[in-house]
N, C-alpha and C positions, 0 to 999 in steps of 0.2 A: 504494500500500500504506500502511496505515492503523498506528501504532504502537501496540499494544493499552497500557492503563491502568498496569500492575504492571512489567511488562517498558519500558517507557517512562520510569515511575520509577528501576526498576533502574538503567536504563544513565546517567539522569541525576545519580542517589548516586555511580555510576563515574567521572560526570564529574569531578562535584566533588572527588572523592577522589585523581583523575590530576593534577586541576589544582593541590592541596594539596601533595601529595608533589612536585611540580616545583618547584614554590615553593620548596620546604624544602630539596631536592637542589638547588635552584639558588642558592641562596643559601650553603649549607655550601661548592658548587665553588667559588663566586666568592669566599667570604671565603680558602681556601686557595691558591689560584689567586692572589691578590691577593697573600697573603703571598709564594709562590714568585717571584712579580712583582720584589716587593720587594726581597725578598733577592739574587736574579739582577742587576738593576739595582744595587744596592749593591756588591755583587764585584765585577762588571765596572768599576763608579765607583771602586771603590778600588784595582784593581790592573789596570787598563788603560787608561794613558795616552792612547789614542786615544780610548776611550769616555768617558775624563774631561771631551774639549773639547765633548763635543757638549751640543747645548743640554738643557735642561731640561725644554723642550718634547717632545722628543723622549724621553725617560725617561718620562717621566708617561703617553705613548702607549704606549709596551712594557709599563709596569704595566697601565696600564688595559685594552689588549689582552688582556696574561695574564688579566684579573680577567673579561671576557666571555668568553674561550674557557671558564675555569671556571666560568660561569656555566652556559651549554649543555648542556657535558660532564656538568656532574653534576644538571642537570634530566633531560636523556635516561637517564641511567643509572638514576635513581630512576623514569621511567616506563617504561624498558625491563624493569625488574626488578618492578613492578607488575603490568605488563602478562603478563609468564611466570608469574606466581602466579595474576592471572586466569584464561590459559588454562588450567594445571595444575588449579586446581578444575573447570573447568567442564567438562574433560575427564573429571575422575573422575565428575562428575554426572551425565554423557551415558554412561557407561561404565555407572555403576551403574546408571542408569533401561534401557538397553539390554539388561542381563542379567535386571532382573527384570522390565522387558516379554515377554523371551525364556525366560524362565519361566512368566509366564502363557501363551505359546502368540503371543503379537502382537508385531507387528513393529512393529519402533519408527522411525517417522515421525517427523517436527517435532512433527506434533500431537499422537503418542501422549504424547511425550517430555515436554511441554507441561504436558498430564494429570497424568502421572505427578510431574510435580514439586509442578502445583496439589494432588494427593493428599497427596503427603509433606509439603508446608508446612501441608498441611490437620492431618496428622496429629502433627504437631509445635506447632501450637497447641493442639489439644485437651491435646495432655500438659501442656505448659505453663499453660495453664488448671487444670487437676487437680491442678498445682503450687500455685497460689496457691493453689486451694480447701481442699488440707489446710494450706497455712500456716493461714489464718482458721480453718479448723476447730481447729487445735492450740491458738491462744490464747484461743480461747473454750471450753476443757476446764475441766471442776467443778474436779478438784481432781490434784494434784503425780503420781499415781500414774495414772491417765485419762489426763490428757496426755502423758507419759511414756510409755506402751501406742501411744497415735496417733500421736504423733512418730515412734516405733522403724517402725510395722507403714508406715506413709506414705513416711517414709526409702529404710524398704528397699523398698518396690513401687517407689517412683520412681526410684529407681536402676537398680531391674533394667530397668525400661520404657525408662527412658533410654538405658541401653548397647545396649536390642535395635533400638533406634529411632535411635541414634548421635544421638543430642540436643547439642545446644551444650555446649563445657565448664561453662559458667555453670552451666547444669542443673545438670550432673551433682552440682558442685563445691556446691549448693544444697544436693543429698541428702545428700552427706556431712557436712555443717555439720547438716542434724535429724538423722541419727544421733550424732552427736558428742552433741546436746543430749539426746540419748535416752538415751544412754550415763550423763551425770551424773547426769541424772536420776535414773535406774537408781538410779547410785550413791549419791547425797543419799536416796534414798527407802531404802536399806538401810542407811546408815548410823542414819539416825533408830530401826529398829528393833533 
C-alpha cells in the first residue's frame, strides 16, 4: 500500500509536531524533575545523618535519575495529550463527513470520507481565495466612500460564508477586522459631511 501525496504530508507535519511538543514537555519535566531532585537530595543531606555519609556520587545519580524520569514523564504526557486532541478532531471530521454523506443518500467509506474532505478543503480554499480577492479589490477602490461600500458589502458576505462553511478562526477574525474598517469609514465619510 502506497501512501497517497497530501495525507503522506499530513501525517509527516504530525510528525514533526509530536516530535516538537516532546521536546518541549521533555525538557519542562526534566528541568522540574531536576529541581524536585535537588531539593529531595538537599533535605535528606541536611537532616539525615545517614544520607549525609554517602558519597556524592551517589547524590548526583538520584538527581540525575529524578531529572530523566522527568524527562519521559512529561515528553509522554505532552504526546499523550496531543495525540487525544488529534483523535478528538478527526473524530469530529469522520463524524461530520459521515452525516453529510448520510444526507446525501451515501454511505460513507474511506473513500467517500476521503472525497468529502478533498470537497471541503476544496471549498475552503475557494473562500479563502474570494478573501484575498476583495482584500485587493478594497485597496484599489477610487475613492473613501466606494471603498467603504466594498469593504462593509465583502465583510459581511464573508463572514456569513465563513460561519456557514465553519472556516478557520483567522477567516473569520479577517471579516471582522473589514467591517470594523467599514464601520470608520462609514464614520470619517459622515463626519466630513
Amino acid at each position: 500500500m502506497t501512501d497517497s501525496g497530501p495525507d503522506r504530508g499530513r501525517r509527516l507535519e504530525h510528525q514533526k509536531r509530536a516530535y516538537e511538543l516532546q521536546l518541549i514537555g521533555g525538557l519542562k519535566g526534566m528541568a522540574w524533575w531536576t529541581v524536585y531532585g535537588l531539593v529531595g537530595v538537599g533535605l535528606l543531606h541536611r537532616f539525615n545523618p545517614t544520607f549525609r555519609k554517602q558519597t556524592w556520587a551517589i547524590k548526583a545519580f538520584l538527581v540525575t535519575s529524578s531529572a530523566i524520569f522527568g524527562l519521559c514523564l512529561g515528553a509522554d504526557e505532552y504526546l499523550l495529550k496531543y495525540e487525544a486532541g488529534q483523535r478528538e478532531r478527526e473524530n469530529a471530521i469522520r463524524r461530520e463527513a459521515r452525516n453529510a454523506l448520510a444526507a446525501r443518500g451515501i454511505i460513507a467509506t474511506e473513500t467517500e470520507i476521503r472525497r468529502w474532505k478533498a470537497e471541503r478543503q476544496a471549498e475552503r480554499d475557494a473562500l479563502a481565495e474570494s478573501a484575498r480577492e476583495a482584500l485587493d479589490n478594497i485597496e484599489g477602490a477610487e475613492n473613501v466612500e466606494t471603498g467603504a461600500i466594498a469593504r462593509l458589502a465583502k465583510a459581511r458576505n464573508f463572514g456569513k460564508e465563513a460561519q456557514e462553511a465553519e472556516l478557520q478562526p483567522q477567516a473569520v477574525a479577517a471579516a471582522a477586522s473589514l467591517d470594523h474598517v467599514a464601520v470608520q469609514a462609514e464614520n470619517a465619510e459622515s463626519e466630513e459631511k
